[in-house]
C-alpha positions in Angstrom: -16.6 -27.4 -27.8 -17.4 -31.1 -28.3 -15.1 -33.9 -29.6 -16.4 -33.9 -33.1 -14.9 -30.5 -33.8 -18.5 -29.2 -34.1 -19.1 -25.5 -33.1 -20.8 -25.5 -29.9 -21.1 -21.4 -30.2 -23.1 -20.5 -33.1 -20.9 -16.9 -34.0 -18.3 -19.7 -34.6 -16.9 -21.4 -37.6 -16.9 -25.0 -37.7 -13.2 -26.2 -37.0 -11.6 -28.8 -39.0 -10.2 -31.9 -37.2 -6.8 -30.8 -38.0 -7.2 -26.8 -36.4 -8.5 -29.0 -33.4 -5.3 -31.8 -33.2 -2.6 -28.4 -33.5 -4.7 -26.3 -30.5 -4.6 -29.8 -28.5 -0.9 -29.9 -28.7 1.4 -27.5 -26.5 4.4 -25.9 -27.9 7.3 -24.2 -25.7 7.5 -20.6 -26.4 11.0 -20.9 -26.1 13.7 -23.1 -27.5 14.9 -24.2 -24.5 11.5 -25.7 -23.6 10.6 -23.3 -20.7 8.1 -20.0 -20.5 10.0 -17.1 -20.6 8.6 -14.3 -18.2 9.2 -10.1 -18.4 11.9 -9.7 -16.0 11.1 -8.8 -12.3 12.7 -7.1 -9.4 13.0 -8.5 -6.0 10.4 -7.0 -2.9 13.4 -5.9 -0.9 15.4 -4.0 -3.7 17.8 -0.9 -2.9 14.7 1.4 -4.2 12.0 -0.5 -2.0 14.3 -0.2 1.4 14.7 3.4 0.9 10.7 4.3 -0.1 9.5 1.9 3.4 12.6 3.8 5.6 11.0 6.8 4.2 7.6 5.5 5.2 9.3 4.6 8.7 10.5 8.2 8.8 7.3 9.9 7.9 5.1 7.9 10.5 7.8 8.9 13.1 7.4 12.5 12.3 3.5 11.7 12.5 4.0 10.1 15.8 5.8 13.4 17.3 3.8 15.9 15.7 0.9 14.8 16.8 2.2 14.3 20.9 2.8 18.0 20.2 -0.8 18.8 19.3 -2.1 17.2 22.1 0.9 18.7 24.4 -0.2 22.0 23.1 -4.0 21.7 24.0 -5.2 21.0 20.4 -7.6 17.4 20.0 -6.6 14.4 17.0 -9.4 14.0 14.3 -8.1 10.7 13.0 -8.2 8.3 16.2 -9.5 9.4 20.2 -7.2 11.3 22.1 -7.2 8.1 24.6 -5.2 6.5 22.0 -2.6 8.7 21.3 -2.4 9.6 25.4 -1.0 6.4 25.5 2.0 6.8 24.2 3.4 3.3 24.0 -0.7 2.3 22.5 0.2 5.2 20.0 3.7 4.0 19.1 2.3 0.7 18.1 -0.6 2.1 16.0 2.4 3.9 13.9 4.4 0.5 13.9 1.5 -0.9 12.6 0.7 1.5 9.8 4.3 0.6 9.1 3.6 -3.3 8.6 0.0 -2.3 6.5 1.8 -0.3 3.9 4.7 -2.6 3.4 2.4 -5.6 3.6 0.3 -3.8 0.8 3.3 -3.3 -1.0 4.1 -6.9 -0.7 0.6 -8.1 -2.0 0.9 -6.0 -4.8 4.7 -7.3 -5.9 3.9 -10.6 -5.3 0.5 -9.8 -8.0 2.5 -8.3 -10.6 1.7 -4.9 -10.1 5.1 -3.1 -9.4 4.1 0.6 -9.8 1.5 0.1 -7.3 3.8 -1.5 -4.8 6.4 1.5 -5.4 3.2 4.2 -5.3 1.9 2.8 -1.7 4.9 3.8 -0.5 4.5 7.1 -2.2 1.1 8.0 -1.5 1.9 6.8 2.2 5.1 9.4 3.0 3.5 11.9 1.3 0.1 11.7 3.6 1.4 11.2 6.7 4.2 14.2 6.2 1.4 16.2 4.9 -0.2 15.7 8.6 2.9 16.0 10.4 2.9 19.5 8.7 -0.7 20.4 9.7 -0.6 19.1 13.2 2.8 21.6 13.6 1.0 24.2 12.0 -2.2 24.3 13.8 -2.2 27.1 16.7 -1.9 26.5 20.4 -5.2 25.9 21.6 -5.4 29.5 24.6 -8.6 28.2 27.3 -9.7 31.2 28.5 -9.2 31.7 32.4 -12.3 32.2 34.6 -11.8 35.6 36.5 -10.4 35.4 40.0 -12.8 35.7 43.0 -12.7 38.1 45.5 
């Protein structure tokens, strides 16, 4: 748009000088002069604790499951067995899953998108307990012997 209130876009009409003087000056959208905003909840909110002890819970139950695969013979798909061998290595991969999904959560509340943050949390318990279950429900892994010599 230039300053003689010409059109610079030809699919628009030309503005008079007194459409351009009212855009030009700002209003308050409220009467008290400020910008009024939908209300908001705060990141660490009573439902927020509860979904990331949940997701504290269900990587715990993750952790232990899967020491008893690999106590019961069976290998991890996810990471290398070296990893989860280690069992302090292991315990802070889950720690760390931990921090991702509440940090995702974060980046999400802090970006205005609230059922996001509240799904990640979600989506997170209900992966991880899903593998819990599996890793649990998986058979022991039976080598089979080689016969005795005589």
């Amino acid at each position: 748009m230039s300053g003689s209130g010409r059109s610079v876009l030809a699919q628009e009409p030309p503005r008079s000088s007194a459409a351009i003087e009212a855009s030009q000056t700002t209003k308050p959208s409220a009467p008290s002069g400020k910008v009024q905003t939908p209300p908001t909840h705060r990141f660490w909110d009573k439902e927020n604790d509860w979904l990331f002890a949940g997701v504290g819970a269900s990587r715990t139950l993750d952790y232990f499951s899967t020491l008893n695969l690999r106590r019961r013979g069976r290998q991890e798909i996810l990471i290398t067995n070296d990893a989860v061998d280690n069992h302090a290595a292991f315990a802070v991969i889950e720690v760390a899953g931990v921090g991702v999904s509440i940090g995702a959560s974060y980046l999400f509340h802090r970006y205005g998108h609230h059922k996001l943050e509240r799904w990640t949390s979600i989506v997170h318990i209900g992966l991880t307990t899903t593998g819990a279950i599996r890793n649990y429900s998986l058979k022991t892994a039976h080598f089979a012997m080689p016969a005795a010599m005589p």
